[in-house]
Structures are given as structure tokens and as C-alpha cells.
C-alpha positions in Angstrom: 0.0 0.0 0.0 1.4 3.6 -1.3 -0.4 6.2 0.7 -1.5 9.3 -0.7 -0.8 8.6 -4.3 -2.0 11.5 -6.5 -3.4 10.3 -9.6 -1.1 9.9 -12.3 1.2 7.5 -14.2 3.6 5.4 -12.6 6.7 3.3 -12.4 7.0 0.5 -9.3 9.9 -1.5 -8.8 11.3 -3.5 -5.6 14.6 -1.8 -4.4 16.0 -3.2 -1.2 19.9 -4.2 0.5 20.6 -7.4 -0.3 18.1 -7.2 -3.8 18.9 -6.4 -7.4 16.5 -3.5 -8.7 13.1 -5.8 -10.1 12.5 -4.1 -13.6 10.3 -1.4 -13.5 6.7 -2.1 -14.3 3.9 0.8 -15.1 1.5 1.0 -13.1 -2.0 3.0 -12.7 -3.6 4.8 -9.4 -6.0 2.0 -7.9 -4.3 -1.2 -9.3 -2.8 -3.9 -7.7 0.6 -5.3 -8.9 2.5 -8.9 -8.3 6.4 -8.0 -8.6 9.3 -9.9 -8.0 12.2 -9.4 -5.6 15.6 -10.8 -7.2 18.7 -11.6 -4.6 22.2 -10.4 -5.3 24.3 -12.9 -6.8 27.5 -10.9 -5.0 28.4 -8.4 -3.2 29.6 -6.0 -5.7 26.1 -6.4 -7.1 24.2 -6.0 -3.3 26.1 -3.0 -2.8 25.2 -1.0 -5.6 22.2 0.4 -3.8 24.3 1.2 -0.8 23.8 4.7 1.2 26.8 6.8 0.2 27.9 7.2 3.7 28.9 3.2 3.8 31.1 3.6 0.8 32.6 6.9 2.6 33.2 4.5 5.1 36.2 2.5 3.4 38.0 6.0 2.9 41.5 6.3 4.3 42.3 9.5 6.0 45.9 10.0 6.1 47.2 9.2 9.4 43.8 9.3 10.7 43.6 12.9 11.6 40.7 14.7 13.1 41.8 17.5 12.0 42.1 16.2 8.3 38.6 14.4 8.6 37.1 17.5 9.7 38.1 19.8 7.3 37.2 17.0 4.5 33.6 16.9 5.3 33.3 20.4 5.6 34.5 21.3 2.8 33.9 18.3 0.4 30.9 17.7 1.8 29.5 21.1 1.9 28.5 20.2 -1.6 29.1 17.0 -3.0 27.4 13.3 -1.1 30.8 12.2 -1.0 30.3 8.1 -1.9 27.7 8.2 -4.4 28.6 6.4 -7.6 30.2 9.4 -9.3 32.2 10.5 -6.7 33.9 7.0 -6.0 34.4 5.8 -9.5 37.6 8.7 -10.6 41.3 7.6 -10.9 43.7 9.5 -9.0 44.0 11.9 -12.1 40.3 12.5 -12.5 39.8 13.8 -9.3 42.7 16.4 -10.2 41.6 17.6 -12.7 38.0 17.7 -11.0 39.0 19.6 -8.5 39.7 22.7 -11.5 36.1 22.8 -12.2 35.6 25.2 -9.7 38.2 27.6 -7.4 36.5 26.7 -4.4 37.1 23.1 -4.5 40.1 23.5 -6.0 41.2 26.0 -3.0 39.8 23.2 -0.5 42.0 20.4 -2.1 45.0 22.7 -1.6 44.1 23.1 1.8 44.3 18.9 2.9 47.3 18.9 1.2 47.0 18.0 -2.3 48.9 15.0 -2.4 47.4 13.4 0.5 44.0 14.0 -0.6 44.8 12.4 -4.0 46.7 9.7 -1.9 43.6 8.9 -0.1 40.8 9.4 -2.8 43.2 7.3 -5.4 44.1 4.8 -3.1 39.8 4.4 -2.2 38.5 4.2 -5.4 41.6 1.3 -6.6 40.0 -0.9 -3.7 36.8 -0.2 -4.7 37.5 -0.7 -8.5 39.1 -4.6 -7.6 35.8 -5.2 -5.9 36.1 -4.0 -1.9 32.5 -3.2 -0.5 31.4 -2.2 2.8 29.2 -4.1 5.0 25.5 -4.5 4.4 23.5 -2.5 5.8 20.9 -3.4 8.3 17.1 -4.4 6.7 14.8 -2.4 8.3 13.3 -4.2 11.0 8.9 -3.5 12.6 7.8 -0.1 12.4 10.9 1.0 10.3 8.8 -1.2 7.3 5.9 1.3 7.5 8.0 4.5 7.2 6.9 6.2 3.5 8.8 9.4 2.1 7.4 11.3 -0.7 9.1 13.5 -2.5 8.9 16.1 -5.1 11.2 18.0 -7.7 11.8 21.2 -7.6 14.3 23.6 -9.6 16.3 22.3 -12.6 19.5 20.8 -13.8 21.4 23.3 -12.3 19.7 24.6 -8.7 21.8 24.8 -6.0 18.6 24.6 -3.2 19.4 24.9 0.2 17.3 25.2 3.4 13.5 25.2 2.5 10.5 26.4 5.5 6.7 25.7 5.7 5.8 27.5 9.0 6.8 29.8 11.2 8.5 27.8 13.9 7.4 29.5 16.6 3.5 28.8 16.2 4.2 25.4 13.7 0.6 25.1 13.3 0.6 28.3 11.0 -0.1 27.5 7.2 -1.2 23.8 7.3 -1.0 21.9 4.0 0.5 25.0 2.6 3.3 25.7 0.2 7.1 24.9 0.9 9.6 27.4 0.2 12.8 27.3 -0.4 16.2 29.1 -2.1 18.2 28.4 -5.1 21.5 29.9 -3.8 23.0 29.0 -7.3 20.2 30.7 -9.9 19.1 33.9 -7.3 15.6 32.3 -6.7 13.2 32.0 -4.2 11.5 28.0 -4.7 8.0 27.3 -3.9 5.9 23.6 -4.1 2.5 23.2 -3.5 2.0 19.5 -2.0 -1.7 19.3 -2.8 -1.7 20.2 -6.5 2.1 19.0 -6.9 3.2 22.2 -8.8 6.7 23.8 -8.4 7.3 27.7 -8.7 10.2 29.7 -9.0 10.6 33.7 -8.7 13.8 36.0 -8.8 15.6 37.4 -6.1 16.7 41.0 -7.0 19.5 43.1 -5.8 19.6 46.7 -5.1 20.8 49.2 -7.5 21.4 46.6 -10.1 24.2 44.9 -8.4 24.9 42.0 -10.6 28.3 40.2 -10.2 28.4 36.7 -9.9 29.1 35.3 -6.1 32.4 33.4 -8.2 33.4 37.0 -9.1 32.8 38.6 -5.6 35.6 41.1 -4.4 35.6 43.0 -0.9 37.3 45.8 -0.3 37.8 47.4 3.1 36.7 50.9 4.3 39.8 52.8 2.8 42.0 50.4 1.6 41.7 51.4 -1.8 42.6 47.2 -3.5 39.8 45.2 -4.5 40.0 41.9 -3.2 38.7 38.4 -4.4 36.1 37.2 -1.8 34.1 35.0 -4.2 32.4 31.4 -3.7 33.5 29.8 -7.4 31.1 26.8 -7.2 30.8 24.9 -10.8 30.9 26.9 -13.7 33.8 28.8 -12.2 37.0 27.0 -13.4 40.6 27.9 -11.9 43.0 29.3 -14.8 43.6 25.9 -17.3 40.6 23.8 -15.7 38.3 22.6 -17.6 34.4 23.2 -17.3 30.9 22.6 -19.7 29.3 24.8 -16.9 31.2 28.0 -17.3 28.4 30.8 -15.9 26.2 28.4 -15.1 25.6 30.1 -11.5 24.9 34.0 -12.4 24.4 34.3 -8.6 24.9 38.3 -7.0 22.4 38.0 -4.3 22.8 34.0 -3.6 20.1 33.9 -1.5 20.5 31.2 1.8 18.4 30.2 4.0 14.4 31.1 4.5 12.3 31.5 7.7 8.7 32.4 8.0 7.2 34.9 10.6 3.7 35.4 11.3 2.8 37.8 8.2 3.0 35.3 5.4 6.5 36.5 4.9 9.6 34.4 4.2 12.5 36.0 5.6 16.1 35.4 3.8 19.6 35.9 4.2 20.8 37.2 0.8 23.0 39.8 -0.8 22.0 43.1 -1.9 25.0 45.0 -3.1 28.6 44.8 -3.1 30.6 43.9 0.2 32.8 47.1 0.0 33.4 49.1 3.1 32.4 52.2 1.3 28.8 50.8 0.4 27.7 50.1 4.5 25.2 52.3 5.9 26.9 55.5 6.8 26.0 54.8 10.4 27.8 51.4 10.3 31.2 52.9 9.3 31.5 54.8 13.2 32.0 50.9 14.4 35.7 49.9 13.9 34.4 46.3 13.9 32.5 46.6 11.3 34.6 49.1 9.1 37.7 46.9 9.0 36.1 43.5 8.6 33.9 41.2 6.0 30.7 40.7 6.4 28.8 39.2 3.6 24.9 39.1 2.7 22.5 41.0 4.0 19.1 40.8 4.7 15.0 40.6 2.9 11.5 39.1 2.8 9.4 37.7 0.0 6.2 38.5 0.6 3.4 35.3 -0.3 0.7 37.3 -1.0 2.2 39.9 -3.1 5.0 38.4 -4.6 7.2 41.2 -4.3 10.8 41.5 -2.5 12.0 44.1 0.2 15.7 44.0 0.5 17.4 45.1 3.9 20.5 46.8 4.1 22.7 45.6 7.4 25.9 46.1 8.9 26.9 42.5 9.9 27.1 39.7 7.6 24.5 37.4 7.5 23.8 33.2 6.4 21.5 31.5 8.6 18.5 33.4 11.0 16.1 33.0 13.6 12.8 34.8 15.1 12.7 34.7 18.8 10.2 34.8 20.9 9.6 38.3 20.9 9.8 38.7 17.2 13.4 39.8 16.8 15.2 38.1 14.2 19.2 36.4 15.1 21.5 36.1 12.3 24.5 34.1 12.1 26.8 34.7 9.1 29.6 37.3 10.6 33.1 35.8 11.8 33.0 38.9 14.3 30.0 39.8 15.7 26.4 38.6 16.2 24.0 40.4 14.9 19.8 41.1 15.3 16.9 42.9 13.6 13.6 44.1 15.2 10.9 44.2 12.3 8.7 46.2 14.2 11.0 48.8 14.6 11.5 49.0 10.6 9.0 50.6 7.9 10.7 50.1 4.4 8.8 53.4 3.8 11.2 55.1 6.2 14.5 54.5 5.8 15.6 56.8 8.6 14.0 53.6 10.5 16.9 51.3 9.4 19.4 52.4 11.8 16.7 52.0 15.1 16.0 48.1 13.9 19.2 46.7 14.2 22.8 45.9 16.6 24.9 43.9 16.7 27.9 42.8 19.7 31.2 41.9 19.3 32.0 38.0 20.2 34.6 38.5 22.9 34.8 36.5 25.6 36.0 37.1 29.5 38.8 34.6 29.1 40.6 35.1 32.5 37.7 35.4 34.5 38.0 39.6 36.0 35.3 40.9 34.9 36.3 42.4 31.7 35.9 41.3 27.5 39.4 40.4 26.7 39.1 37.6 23.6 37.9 37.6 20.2 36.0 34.4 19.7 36.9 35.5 16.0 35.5 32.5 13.4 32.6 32.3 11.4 29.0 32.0 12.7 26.9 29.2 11.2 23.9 27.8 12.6 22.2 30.8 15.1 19.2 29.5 17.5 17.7 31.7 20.2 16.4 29.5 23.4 13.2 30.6 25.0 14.3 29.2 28.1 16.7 31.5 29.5 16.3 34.2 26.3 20.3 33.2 25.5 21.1 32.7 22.1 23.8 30.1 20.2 26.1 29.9 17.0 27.9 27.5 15.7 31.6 27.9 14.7 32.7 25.2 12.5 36.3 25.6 12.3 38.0 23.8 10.0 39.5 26.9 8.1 43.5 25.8 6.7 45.8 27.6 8.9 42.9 29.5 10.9 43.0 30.2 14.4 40.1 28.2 15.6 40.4 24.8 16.9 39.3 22.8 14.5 36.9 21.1 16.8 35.1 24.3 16.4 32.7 25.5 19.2 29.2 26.8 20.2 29.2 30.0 21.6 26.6 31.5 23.8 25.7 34.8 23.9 23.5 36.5 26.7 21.8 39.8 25.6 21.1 40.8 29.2 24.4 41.2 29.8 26.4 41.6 26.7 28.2 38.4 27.5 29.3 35.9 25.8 30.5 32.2 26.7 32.6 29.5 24.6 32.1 25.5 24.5 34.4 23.0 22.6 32.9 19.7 21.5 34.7 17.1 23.9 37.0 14.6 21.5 36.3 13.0 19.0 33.1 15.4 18.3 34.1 18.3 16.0 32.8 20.8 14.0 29.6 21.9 14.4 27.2 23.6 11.8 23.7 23.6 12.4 21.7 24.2 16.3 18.8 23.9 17.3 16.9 24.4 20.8 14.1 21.6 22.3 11.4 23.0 24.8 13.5 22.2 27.7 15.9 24.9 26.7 18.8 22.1 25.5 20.5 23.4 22.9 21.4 20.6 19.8 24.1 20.6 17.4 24.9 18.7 14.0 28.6 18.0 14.2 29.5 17.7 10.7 33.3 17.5 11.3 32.4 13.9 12.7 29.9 13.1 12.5 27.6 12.9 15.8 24.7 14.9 17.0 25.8 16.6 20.3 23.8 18.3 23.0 24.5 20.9 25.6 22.1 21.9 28.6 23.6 24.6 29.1 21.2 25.0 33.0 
């Protein structure tokens, strides 16, 4: 039984570990089918269907590093499911000349040390190629036989969607059975699917003032320095000099929109980029901060509005990536590698620009690291996941580390911040947990973090 089926033509087939594929076999809404489950004859040809992660699993980091593994799956893995049939079937030379298609790959490779990462990626897919597979993975067993995932398509060949919302978290039974929305960081659009009539929709993020260089092409120049510098993301489509592409401006990205959140008003509330990230194009009342004049910060802020259609676009001082409403409507934003940084809607009419300066702050991340009282260390690394906790009104980030040659641990850390007091506290992951990304909060006020350095899913109760 396949719940929920709208009606339509179909294709069933048996897939399962342990199984060859059964052929596929049309099938019509209503009908009942007889198909046939065929066992492996190997296990070359069991594993073909095998999670990506259990292939990943026969890689060999050189000299088993944390630091090394770390940095590999947040770097590799940021984009690619590292395991999947493409990425595992390369020679040693392939993967070199892979790593071209796009600076920021190629930039990451150079960073594990070239020739170790070739080493290792070489040395896994050889094994693989003579026939090494890694163990089956477990049947699912009672309840786990009744789970059903339905998916749709969105986007096209070449979307680049990441993070999608239906609610507002904070009151989750807002808009039931309504659409999903979601950005296409790579193509500057905001996504939408409608689950009951299964259509997708697609609609442009501007810029202001008709900003329109490529993320790839990106420079950043600070307040007076005078040299333009690259600060570009070259995804695919943006080759390093002699690499070789069929995707060359593939990703015509300026505002590369990131992640959406929904508030109350039917808007969906994204980090994105709205002009360049030169010192001299802040706010004029941003440039008084020396925090803020002498450092990157990039994105900004905006809101699509569902029942319009239309975009605002928010000018800020801090950089911005991921955000969150708390629970008294002011929105947290992680993105900045220096401060944290907030906006208050209410205190913002688009109408009034003079209203800009009134809706937002932002505080330094330093730290009393010697315990007298006084701010003394810059918890300087960049913010990535940002959750507020209702519990005790503190709010978290999420430092990755990782970064070649960067000052952060690479175990990373989650920092607290406590608005009250303007204080902020640090926590390292305890060994062999590293590098966490995304946070969340539960209704007991513990804080939860992906760490995608290693792997685990870490808590904190921070009480």
C-alpha cells in the first residue's frame, strides 16, 4: 500500500539491500501489482544500492587525523554526497583535474594537502575498482517497514537549493498543507511547491541598484583600503586558470540567496546579498564601528512576501547566512566571523529609511577569558547555525572551524551569547566530536548541534 498517491502514471519497482532493482513495471492509481524481488548474486552487485555514507566508510584518511577528517567533510561535503557512484568511480588523475572545475574546490584540495588528498581518494577508489565493498547495511526491522517518504522535484539541472520552510517555527501550526519554500543559492531564486496540487514555482531574487556580479566574481574591499579583493564562492561553472568546465556561468548568482524562515505575516524572511561587500557601500552609520569598518561581512538581509509576490531588501551592517525569530519577534542572524548580529521588524517601515538604523545591533564576540570581569578575547570564526532559546532568552552559534591555517580549533565551538548582559561564553565539542554547523533548541531549553566534522549529534544543557 502507497499512501496518498496522487493520480497519475507510474513506475514501481522492488529496491531493497541485499536485492537487485526488479525491472520497472507501469502502473496506474488503484491497481494492484504482483512484482518480484531478485537476490544479489554478490556483493559488488548487493552494494550498488548502498547509502553513500557506507562507501565513505572504506575511505583512508591519512594518518587518521581529526583534523584532516574534519576539514574533508566540511569542505567536500558542503557540496558534494561524497560516496555516491560518481564521486567514487575517478582515478587519481580525474579527481585532479575535477578539483579545477571550480576555485573553491580547487582551494579546498590545496588546503588537505593535495597529495594526500589524492593519496587517499586514489588509493579508495583502486580498492573499490578490484571489488572491496562495505558491510551491508541493516534491513529495516517493525515499524521501520511502514516508514513512507514522498518527494517532489523542484528547480532544474542546475539549482543549488538549500534550506526550505513551511511555518513559522514558533507557532508550527501556522499554514497547514501549505506551500514549501525554499532558495536556489545558485540561480538567485526563491522556490516554492505546492504538495496538494504537486506544482513547483520559482521567482527571482533582485538586488539593489542593479548589483549584478556573480558570487564566483565577488571582491571586498575594506573601508579605505583602496585594493579590491577576491572574496568569491567559485562553485561549478567557475573553473581555476587551465581547468576545464561545460558549466562556465552556469551560476549567475549576485544575491545567492541562503536560507528562509517564516514569521507570522505570510513572509519568508532570507539571508541574501543586496550589493557589493565594499566598506564604502555600509550604511553611513555602520562605518563609526571599527568592527564593522575593518572586517567582512557578507549578505544582508529581505523578505518575499506570499501574497504579493514582491521582495523588500534590507541593508545591514553585519554579515548574515543562517536566522532566527525569537520569541519576541526579533530576528538572530549568524553569518559574521565577528559579531552577532539582530533585527527588530517592528522597529523597521521600508517606507522610512531613517527607521533602518533604530532596527538593528549587533555585539562583538569576545569573551571574559581570565575570569576579571572584563571582554578580553575575540571568539573571531565564522558563525553558522544561530538559534535563540526561549528558556533563559540566551542565544547560540555555531563555529565550524576547519578553516587551513585558521586560528580556531578545528573542533570548532558553540558560543553563547547572553543579551542581558552583553556576555558571551565558549564550548568545545569534547574529542572526538568536531565541528559543528547547524543548532537547534528543544522545549527544555537544551541546545542541539549537527557535528559535521564527525559526524555525531551533540547536545548541551547549558542549566
Amino acid at each position: 500500500m502507497i499512501p496518498q498517491l496522487p493520480k497519475a502514471e507510474y513506475e514501481v519497482w522492488v529496491r531493497g539491500y541485499g536485492l537487485v532493482d526488479s525491472p520497472k513495471t507501469p502502473a496506474t492509481f488503484d491497481a494492484s501489482m504482483l512484482l518480484h524481488a531478485t537476490r544479489a548474486e554478490d556483493p559488488q552487485q548487493a552494494a550498488v544500492v548502498y547509502p553513500a555514507s557506507y562507501w565513505l566508510s572504506l575511505l583512508e584518511p591519512p594518518q587518521h587525523s581529526g583534523d584532516w577528517v574534519n576539514q574533508f567533510k566540511l569542505g567536500c561535503q558542503l557540496c558534494h554526497q561524497v560516496g555516491s557512484m560518481i564521486t567514487r568511480t575517478k582515478n587519481r588523475a580525474l579527481y585532479d583535474l575535477g578539483f579545477k572545475k571550480a576555485t573553491y574546490m580547487n582551494a579546498t584540495a590545496d588546503g588537505l594537502d593535495r597529495k594526500q588528498l589524492l593519496d587517499a581518494l586514489g588509493d579508495w577508489s583502486t580498492r573499490i575498482a578490484a571489488g572491496e565493498t562495505p558491510e551491508a547495511p541493516p534491513r529495516p526491522q517493525g515499524i521501520e517497514r511502514n516508514v513512507v517518504i514522498t518527494q517532489w522535484g523542484w528547480g532544474d539541472t542546475f539549482t543549488y537549493a538549500h534550506d526550505e520552510i513551511a511555518t513559522d517555527k514558533r507557532h508550527p501550526s501556522l499554514y497547514p498543507n501549505g506551500p514549501i519554500y525554499g532558495v536556489d543559492l545558485g540561480n538567485d531564486r526563491v522556490l516554492a511547491l505546492d504538495p496538494k496540487t504537486h506544482t513547483a514555482s520559482a521567482t527571482k531574487t533582485p538586488t539593489a541598484g542593479g548589483y549584478d556580479t556573480p558570487w564566483c566574481n565577488l571582491t571586498y574591499e575594506p573601508l579605505g583600503a583602496g585594493t579590491p579583493l577576491p572574496a568569491g564562492f567559485g562553485s561549478l561553472g567557475c573553473p581555476v586558470e587551465k581547468g576545464i568546465t561545460g558549466f562556465e556561468g552556469q551560476y549567475p548568482n549576485p544575491a545567492n540567496p541562503h536560507n528562509p524562515m517564516m514569521d507570522e505575516h505570510g513572509r519568508v524572511w532570507i539571508t541574501t546579498q543586496i550589493r557589493r561587500e565594499w566598506g564604502q557601500d555600509l550604511p553611513e552609520f555602520c562605518k563609526s564601528s571599527p568592527v564593522i569598518a575593518k572586517n567582512y561581512h557578507h549578505r544582508q538581509l529581505g523578505w518575499f512576501d506570499t501574497k504579493t509576490q514582491r521582495y523588500t531588501l534590507i541593508d545591514t551592517c553585519y554579515g548574515t547566512h543562517h536566522l532566527q525569530f525569537d520569541s519576541s519577534g526579533v530576528l538572530w542572524t549568524s553569518g559574521d566571523s565577528y559579531v552577532i548580529g539582530w533585527f527588530d521588524p517592528a522597529k523597521y517601515d521600508p517606507a522610512k529609511p531613517e527607521t533602518l538604523k533604530a532596527a538593528q545591533g549587533w555585539s562583538e564576540l569576545i569573551v571574559d577569558a581570565n575570569g576579571d570581569g572584563k571582554k578580553d578575547t575575540p571568539l573571531v570564526g565564522f558563525n553558522y547555525g544561530v538559534i535563540p532559546n526561549p528558556k533563559d532568552h540566551s542565544v547560540w552559534t555555531a563555529q565550524p572551524g576547519g578553516d587551513p591555517g585558521g586560528a580556531l580549533d578545528y573542533r570548532g565551538r558553540l558560543v553563547r551569547y547572553d543579551p542581558a548582559h552583553d556576555s558571551f561564553e565558549a564550548y568545545t565539542p569534547p574529542k572526538p566530536g568536531s565541528g559543528p554547523r547547524g543548532v537547534d533548541v528543544d522545549s527544555n531549553g537544551i541546545i542541539w548541534a549537527a557535528l559535521g566534522g564527525s559526524g555525531h549529534l551533540a547536545k548541551i544543557d547549558s542549566s
